[in-house]
Structure formats: structure tokens, C-alpha cells
MITORNU-471172 format. One record per residue: residue number from 0; residue in three letters; x, y negated, z negated of N, C-alpha, C in turn. Coordinates in steps of 0.05 Angstrom, whole numbers. Layout:
N
k NUM	r ala	nxx X	nyy Y	nzz Z	caxx X	cayy Y	cazz Z	cxx X	cyy Y	czz Z .
...
// end
This chain:
171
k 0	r unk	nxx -101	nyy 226	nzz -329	caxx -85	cayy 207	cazz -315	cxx -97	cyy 204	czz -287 .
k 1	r unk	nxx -107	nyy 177	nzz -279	caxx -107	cayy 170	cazz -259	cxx -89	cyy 174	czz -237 .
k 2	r unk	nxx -94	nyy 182	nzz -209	caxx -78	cayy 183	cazz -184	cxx -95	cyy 175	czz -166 .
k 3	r unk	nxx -93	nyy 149	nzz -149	caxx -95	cayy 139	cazz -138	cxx -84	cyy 124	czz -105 .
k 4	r unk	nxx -103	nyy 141	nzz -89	caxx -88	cayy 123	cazz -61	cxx -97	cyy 103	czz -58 .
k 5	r unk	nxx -77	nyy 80	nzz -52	caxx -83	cayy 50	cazz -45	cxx -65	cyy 38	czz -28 .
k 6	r unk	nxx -70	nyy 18	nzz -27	caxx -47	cayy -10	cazz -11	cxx -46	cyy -28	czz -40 .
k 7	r unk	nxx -25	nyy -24	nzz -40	caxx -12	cayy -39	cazz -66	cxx 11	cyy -71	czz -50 .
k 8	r unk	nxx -1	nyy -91	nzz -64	caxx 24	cayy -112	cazz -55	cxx 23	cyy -133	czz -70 .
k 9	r unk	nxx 50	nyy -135	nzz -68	caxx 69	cayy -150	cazz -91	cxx 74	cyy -177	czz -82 .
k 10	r unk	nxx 60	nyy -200	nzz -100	caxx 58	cayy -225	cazz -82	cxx 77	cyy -243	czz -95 .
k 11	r unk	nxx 100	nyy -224	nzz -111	caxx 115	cayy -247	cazz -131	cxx 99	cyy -267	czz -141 .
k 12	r unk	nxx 105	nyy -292	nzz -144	caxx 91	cayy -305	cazz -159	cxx 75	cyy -323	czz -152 .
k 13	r unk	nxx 66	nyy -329	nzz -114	caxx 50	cayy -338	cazz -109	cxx 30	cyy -331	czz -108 .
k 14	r unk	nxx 15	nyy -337	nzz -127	caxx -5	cayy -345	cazz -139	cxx -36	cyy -348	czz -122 .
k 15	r unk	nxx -30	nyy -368	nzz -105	caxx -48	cayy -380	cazz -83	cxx -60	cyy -355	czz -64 .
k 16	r unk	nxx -32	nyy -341	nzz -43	caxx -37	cayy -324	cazz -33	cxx -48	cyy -292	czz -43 .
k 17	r unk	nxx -39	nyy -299	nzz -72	caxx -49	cayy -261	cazz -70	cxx -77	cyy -274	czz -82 .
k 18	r unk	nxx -87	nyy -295	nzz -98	caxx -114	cayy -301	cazz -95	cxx -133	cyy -304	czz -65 .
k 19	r unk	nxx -124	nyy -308	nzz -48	caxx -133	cayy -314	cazz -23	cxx -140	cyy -279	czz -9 .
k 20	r unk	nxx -117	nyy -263	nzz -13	caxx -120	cayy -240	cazz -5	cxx -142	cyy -224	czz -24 .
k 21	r unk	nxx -145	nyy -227	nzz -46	caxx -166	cayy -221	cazz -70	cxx -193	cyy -228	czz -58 .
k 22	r unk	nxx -194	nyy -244	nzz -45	caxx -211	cayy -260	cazz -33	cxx -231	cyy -239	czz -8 .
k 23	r unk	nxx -215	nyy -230	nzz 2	caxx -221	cayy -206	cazz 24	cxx -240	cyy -200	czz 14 .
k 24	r unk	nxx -263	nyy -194	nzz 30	caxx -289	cayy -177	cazz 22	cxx -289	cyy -152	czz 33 .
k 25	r unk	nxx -294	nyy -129	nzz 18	caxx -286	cayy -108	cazz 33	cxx -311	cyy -87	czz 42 .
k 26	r unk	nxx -336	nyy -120	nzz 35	caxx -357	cayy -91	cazz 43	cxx -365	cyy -87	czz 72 .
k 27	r unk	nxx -355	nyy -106	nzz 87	caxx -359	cayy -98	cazz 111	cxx -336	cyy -77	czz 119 .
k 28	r unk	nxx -319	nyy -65	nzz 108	caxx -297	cayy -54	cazz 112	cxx -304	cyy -24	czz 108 .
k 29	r unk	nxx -313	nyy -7	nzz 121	caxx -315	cayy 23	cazz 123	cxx -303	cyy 29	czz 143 .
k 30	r unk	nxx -280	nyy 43	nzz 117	caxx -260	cayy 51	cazz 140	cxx -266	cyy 87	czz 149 .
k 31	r unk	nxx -245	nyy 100	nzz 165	caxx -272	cayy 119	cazz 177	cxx -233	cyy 140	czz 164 .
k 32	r unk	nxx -243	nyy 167	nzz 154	caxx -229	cayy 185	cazz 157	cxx -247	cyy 207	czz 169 .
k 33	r unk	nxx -224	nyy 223	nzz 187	caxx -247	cayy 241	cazz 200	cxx -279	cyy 239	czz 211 .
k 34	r unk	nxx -286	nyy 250	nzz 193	caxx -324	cayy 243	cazz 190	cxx -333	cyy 233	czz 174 .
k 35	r unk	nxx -313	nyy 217	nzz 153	caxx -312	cayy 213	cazz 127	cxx -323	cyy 180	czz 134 .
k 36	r unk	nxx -339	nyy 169	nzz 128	caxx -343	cayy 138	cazz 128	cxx -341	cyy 126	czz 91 .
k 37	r unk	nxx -312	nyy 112	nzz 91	caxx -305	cayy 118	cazz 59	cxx -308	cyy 75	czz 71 .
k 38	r unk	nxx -315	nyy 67	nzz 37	caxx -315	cayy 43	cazz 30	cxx -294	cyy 29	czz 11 .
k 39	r unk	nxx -286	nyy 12	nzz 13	caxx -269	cayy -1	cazz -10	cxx -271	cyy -16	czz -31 .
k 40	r unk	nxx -272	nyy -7	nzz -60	caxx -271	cayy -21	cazz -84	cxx -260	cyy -46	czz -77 .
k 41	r unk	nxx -266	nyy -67	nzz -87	caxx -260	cayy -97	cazz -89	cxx -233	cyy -98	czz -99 .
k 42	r unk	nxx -220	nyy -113	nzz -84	caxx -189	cayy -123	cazz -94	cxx -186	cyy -125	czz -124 .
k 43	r unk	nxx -160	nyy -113	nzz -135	caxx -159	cayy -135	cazz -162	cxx -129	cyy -142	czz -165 .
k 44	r unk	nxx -123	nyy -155	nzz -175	caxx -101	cayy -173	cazz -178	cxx -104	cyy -168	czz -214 .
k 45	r unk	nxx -74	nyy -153	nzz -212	caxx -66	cayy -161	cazz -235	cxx -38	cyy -172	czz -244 .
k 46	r unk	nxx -16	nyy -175	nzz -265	caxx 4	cayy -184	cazz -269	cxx 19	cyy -155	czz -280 .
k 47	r unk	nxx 46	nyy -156	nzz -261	caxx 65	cayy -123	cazz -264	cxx 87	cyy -140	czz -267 .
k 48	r unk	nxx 94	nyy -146	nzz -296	caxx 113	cayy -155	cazz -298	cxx 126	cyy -188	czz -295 .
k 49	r unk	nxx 146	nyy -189	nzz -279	caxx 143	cayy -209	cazz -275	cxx 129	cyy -229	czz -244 .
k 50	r unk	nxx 114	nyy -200	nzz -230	caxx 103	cayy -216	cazz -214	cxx 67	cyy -210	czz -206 .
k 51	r unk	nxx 57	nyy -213	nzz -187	caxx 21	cayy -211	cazz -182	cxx 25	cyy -188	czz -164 .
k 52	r unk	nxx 4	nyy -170	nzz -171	caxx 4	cayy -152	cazz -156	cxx -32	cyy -148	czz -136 .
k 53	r unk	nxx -33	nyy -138	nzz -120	caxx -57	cayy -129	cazz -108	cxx -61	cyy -108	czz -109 .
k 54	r unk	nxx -87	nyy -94	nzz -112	caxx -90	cayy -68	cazz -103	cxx -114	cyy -66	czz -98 .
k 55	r unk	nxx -123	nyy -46	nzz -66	caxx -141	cayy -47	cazz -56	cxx -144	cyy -10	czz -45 .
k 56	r unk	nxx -164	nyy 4	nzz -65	caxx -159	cayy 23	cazz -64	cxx -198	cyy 32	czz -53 .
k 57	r unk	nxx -196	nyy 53	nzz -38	caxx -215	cayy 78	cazz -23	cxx -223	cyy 80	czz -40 .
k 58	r unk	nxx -262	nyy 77	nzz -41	caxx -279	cayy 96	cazz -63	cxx -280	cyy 125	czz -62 .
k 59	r unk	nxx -274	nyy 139	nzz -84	caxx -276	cayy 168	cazz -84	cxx -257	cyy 181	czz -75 .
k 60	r unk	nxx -229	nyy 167	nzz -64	caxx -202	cayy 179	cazz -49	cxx -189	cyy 203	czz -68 .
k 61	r unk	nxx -183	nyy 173	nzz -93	caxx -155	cayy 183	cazz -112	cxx -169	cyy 210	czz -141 .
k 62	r unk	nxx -160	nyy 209	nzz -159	caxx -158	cayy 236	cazz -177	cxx -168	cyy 212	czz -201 .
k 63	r unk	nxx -190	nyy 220	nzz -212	caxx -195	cayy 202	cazz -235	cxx -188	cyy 176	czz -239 .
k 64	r unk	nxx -194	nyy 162	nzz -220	caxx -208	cayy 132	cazz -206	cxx -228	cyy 123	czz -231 .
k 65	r unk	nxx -220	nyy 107	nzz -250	caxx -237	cayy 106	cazz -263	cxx -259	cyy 81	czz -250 .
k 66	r unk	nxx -247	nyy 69	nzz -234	caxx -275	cayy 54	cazz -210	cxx -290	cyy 75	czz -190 .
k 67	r unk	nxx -293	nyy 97	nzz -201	caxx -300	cayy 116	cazz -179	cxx -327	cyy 129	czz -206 .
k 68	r unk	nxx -320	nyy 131	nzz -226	caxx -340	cayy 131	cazz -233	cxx -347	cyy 166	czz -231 .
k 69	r unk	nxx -373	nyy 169	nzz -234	caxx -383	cayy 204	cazz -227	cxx -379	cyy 204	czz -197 .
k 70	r unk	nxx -375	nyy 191	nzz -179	caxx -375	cayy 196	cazz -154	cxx -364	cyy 215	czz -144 .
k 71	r unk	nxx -382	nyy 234	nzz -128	caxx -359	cayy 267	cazz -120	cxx -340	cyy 250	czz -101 .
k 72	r unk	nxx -322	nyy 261	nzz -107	caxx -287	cayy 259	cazz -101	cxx -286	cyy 267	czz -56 .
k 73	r unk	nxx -278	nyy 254	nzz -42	caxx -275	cayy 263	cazz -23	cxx -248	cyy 277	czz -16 .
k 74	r unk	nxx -256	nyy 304	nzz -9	caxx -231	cayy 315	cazz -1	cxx -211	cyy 321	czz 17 .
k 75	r unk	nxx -192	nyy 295	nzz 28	caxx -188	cayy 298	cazz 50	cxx -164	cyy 312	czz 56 .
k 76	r unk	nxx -159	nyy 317	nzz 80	caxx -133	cayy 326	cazz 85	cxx -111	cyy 313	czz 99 .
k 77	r unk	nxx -86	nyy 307	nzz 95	caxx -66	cayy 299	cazz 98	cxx -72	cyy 269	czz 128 .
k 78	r unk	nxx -82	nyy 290	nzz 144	caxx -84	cayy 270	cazz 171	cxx -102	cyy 258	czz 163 .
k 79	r unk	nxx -124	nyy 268	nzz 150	caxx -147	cayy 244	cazz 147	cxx -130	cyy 222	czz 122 .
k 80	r unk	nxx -122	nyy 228	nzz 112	caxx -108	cayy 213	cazz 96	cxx -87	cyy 191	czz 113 .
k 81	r unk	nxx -75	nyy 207	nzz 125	caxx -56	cayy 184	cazz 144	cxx -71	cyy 163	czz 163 .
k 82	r unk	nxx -103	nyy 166	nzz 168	caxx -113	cayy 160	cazz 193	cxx -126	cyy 129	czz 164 .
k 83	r unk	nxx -132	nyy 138	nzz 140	caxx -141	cayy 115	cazz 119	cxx -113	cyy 100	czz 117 .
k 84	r unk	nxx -96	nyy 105	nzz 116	caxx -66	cayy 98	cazz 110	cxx -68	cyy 73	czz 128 .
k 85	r unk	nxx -71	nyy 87	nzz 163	caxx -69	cayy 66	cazz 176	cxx -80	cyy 50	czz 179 .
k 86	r unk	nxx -106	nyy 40	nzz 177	caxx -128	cayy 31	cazz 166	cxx -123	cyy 8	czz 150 .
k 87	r unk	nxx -111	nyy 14	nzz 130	caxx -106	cayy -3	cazz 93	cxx -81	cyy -18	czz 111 .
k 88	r unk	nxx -64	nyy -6	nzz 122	caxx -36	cayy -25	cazz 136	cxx -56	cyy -42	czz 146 .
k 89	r unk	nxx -79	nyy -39	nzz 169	caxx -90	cayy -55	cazz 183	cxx -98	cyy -84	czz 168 .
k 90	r unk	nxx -110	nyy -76	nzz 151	caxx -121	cayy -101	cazz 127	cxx -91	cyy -108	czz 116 .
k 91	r unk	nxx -67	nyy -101	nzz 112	caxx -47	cayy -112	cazz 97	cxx -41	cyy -129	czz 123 .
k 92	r unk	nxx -41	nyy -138	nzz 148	caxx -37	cayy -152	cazz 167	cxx -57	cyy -175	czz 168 .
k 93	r unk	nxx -72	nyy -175	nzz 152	caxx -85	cayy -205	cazz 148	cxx -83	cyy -209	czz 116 .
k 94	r unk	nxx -60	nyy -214	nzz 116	caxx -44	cayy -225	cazz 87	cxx -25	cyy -229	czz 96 .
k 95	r unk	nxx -11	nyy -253	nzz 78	caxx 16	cayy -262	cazz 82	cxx 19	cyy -276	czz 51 .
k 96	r unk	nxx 53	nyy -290	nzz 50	caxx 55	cayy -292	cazz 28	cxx 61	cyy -278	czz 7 .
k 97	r unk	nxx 68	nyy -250	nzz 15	caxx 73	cayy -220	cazz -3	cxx 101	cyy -218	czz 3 .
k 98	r unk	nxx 120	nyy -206	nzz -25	caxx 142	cayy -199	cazz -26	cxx 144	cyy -169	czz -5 .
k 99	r unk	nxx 122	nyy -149	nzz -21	caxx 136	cayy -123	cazz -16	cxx 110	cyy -115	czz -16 .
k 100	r unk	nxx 94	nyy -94	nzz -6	caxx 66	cayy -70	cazz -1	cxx 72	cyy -38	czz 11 .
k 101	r unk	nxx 60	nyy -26	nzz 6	caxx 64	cayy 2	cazz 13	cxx 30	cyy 13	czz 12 .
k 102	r unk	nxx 31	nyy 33	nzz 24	caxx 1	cayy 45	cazz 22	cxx 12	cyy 79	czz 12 .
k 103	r unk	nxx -9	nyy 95	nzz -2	caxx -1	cayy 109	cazz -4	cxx -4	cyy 126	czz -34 .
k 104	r unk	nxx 5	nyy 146	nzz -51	caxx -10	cayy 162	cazz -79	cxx 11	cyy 144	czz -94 .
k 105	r unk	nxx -6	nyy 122	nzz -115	caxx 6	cayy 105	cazz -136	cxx 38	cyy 93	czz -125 .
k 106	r unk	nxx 40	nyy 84	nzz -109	caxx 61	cayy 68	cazz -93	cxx 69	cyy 39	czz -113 .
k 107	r unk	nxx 56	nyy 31	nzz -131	caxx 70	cayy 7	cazz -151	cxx 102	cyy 16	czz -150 .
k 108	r unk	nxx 106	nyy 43	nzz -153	caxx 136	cayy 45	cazz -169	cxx 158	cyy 31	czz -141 .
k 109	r unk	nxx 148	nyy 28	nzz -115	caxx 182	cayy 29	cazz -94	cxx 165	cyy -12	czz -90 .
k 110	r unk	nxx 156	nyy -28	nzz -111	caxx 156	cayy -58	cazz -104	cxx 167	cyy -71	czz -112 .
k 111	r unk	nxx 186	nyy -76	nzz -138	caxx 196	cayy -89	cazz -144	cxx 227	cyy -89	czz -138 .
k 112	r unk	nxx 225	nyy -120	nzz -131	caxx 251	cayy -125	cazz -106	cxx 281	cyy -127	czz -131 .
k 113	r unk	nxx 272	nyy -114	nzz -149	caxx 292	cayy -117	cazz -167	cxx 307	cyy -76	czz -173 .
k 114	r unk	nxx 288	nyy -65	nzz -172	caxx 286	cayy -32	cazz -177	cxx 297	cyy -31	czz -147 .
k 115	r unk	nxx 280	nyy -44	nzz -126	caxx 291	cayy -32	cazz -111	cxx 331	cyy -36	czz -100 .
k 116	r unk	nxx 331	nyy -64	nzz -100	caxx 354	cayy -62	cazz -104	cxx 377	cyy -44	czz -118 .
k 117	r unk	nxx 371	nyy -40	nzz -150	caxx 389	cayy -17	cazz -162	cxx 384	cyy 12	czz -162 .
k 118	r unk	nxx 353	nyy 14	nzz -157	caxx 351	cayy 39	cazz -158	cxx 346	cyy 55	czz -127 .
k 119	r unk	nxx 338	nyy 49	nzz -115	caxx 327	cayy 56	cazz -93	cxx 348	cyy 43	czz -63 .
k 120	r unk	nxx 366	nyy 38	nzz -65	caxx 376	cayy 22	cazz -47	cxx 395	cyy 49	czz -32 .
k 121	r unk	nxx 403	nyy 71	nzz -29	caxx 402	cayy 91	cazz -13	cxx 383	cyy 93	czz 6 .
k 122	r unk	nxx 365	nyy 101	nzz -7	caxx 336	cayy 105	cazz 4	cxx 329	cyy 90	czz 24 .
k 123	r unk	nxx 329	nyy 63	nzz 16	caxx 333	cayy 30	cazz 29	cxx 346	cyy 32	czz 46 .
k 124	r unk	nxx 377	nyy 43	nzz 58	caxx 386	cayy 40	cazz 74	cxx 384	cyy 69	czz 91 .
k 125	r unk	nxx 381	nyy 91	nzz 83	caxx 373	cayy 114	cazz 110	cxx 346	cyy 108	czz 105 .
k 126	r unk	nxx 328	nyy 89	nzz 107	caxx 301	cayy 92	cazz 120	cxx 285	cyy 105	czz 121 .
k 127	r unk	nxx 290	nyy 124	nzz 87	caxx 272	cayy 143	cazz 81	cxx 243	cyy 142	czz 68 .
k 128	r unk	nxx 248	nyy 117	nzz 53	caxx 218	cayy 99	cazz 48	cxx 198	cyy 86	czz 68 .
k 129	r unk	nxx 188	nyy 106	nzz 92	caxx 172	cayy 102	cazz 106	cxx 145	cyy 78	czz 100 .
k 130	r unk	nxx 137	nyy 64	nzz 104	caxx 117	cayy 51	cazz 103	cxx 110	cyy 31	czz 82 .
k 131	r unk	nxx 144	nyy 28	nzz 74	caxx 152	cayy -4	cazz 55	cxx 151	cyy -20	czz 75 .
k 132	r unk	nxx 125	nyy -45	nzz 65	caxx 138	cayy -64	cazz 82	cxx 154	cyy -93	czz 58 .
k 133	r unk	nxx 168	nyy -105	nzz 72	caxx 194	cayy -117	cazz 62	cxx 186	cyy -147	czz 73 .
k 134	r unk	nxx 190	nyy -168	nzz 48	caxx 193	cayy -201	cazz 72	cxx 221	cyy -201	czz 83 .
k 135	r unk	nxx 217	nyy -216	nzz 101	caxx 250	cayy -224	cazz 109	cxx 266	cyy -229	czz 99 .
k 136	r unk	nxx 254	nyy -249	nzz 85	caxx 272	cayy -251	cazz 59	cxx 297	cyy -238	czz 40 .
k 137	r unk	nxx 273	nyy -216	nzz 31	caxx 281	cayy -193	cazz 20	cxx 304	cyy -175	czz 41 .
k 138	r unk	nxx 284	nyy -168	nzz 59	caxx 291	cayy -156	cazz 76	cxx 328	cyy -162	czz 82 .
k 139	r unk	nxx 334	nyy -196	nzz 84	caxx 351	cayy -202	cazz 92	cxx 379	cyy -192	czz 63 .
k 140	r unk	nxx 362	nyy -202	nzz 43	caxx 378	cayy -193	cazz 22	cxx 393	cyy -176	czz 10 .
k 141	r unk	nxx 379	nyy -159	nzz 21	caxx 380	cayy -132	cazz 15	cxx 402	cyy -116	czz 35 .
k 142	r unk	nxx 407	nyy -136	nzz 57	caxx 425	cayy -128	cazz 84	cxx 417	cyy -98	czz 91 .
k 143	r unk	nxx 390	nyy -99	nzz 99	caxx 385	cayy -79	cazz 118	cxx 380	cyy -86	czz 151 .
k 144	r unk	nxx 389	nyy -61	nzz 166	caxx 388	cayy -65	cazz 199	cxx 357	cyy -59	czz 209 .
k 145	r unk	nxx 367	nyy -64	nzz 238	caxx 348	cayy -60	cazz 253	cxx 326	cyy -43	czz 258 .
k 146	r unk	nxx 331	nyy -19	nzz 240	caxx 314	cayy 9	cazz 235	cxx 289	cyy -6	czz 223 .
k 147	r unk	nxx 294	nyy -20	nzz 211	caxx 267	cayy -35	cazz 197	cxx 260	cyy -61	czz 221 .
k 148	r unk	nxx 228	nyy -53	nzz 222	caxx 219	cayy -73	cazz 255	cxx 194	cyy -96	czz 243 .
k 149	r unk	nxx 195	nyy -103	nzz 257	caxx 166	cayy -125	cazz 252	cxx 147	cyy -110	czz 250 .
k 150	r unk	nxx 121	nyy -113	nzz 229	caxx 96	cayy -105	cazz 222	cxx 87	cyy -125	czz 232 .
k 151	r unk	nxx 90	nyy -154	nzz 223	caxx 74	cayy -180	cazz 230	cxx 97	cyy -201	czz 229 .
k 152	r unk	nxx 87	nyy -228	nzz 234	caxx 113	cayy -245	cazz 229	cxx 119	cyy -254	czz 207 .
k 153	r unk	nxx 148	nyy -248	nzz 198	caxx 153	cayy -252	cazz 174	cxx 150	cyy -223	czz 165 .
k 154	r unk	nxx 148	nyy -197	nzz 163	caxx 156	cayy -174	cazz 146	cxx 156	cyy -153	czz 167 .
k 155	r unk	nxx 184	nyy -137	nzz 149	caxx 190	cayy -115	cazz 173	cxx 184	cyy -89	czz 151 .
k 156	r unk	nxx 181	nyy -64	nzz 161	caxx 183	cayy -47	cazz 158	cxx 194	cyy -27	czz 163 .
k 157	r unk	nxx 192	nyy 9	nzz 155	caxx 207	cayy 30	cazz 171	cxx 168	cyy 39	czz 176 .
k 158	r unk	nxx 168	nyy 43	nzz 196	caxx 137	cayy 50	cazz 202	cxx 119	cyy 76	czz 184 .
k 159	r unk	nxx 98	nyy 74	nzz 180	caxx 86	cayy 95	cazz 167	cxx 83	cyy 121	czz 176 .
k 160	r unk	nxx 94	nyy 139	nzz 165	caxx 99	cayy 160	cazz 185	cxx 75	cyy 178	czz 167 .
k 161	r unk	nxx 55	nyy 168	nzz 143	caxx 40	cayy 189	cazz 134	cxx 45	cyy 206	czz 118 .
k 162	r unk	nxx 15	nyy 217	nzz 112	caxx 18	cayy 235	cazz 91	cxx 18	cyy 258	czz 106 .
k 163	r unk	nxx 29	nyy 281	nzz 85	caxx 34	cayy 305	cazz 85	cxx 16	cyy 325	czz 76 .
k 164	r unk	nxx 3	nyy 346	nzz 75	caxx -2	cayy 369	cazz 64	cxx 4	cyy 373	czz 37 .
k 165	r unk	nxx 3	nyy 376	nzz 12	caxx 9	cayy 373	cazz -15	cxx -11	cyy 384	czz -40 .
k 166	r unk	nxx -18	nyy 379	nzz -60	caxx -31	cayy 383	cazz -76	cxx -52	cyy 364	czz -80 .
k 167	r unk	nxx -44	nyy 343	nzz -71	caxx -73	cayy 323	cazz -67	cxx -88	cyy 324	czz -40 .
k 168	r unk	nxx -76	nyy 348	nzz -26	caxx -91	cayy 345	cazz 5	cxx -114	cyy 366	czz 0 .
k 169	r unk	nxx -125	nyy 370	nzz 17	caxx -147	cayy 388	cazz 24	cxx -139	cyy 409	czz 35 .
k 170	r unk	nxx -114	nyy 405	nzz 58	caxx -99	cayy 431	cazz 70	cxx -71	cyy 443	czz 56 .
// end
């Protein structure tokens, strides 16, 4: 089983935009952990359901990456991990047109504005889903407060507060 860190985002069903964001070239994009100068696999866009999803994931980050190939695995630790985190947010700020995105180990499960509503809507309201970002839209729907702030115009967030120390870290 694959485990994978990425920026995952959920473009509902426009179409246009998450093609445009697909679009991104990511080879000028070496993003830096630590001492680590890590590169990014090419966007892909697939269909989760009923809506388009993105995912733009670190070569050699995640646990049996099958775009990773034999590539030795880089082993980072938590902060270097949070420092790529912030990074992948950076690139999710030149996109628009997205329902819902998160960065983070296999993050598909907290996007859909339907789960999150029934299942996750606690969570949703103490602000414990760090580094969801939400459209206004949604956002508004969902009747959450001010704890959640602007990322860019048009989607708010609870800010990324990072990874932790764990079994996928290094420390």
C-alpha cells in the first residue's frame, strides 16, 4: 500500500480550472527540505467520485510511490516535512477555482464537501483540521467562524500547523 505526501485538491467539477492547474510545470519547482533539494512528479488529475481531483506529490517523499519507482526514499523528519508542506501550500496559491485542498500523508479522505459535512463537522467546527483549505462558499455553508482566515481571495483556512514526529518521520 501506497502512502503518500501531497497537496491534494478538489476542483468539484470545474473542469477548466483543475485542467489549468494540471497545467503547472513543476520542473522548475525544487522545493528545498532541509538539505534535501526534492522535485515534483507532474500533476495528475483524476475523477473521485463525483468530482476532479489534483494531486501534486514530492519525488521519493511518500512509502511505495509507485511514481517513485526504485528511487531511494528520502528520509525526512517532521520539520523537514512541515518546511515541504509549506512549500506545496505555496503552489496551492496559484490556483483557484478549487472546492477544498489539504497538504499532507494521503489527505483525499477530509475533501469531500459532502463527508465533510456529516462526518467531520466537529472537527470542522473546533478547528482541529489544520491546513484544510475551504471556498467561501463552502466555507459559508458549512457556518463556520472566524478561526478560519484567508489563505488567498476567495478560500479560508485554519493555518498549517504541520507535521509531527511519527512513524513516517525520520525522528
Amino acid at each position: 500500500m501506497a502512502i503518500g505526501f501531497e497537496l491534494v485538491v478538489n476542483f468539484g467539477d470545474n473542469i477548466e480550472a483543475a485542467q489549468s492547474a494540471a497545467l503547472t510545470d513543476p520542473k522548475p519547482w525544487v522545493l528545498h527540505a532541509g538539505t534535501h533539494r526534492i522535485r515534483l512528479h507532474r500533476p495528475m488529475l483524476t475523477t473521485a467520485g463525483s468530482y476532479i481531483e489534483l494531486s501534486i506529490l514530492p519525488v521519493a517523499v511518500g512509502w511505495g510511490v509507485g511514481l517513485d519507482g526504485s528511487l531511494p526514499r528520502f528520509r525526512l523528519t517532521a520539520a523537514e516535512l512541515t518546511e515541504l508542506g509549506h512549500q506545496l501550500y505555496e503552489l496551492l496559491a496559484k490556483f483557484d477555482g478549487y472546492v477544498t485542498a489539504r497538504v499532507g500523508w494521503d489527505p483525499e479522505s477530509l475533501l469531500d464537501p459532502v463527508e465533510l459535512k456529516t462526518e467531520w463537522s466537529e472537527e470542522l467546527a473546533g478547528g482541529s483540521l489544520d491546513g484544510l483549505v475551504l471556498c467561501e462558499k463552502l466555507h459559508s455553508e458549512l457556518g463556520l467562524g472566524d478561526d478560519y482566515v484567508p489563505l488567498q481571495p476567495g478560500y479560508r483556512w485554519i493555518p498549517y500547523r504541520g507535521e509531527k514526529p511519527s512513524s513516517l518521520t525520520a525522528d
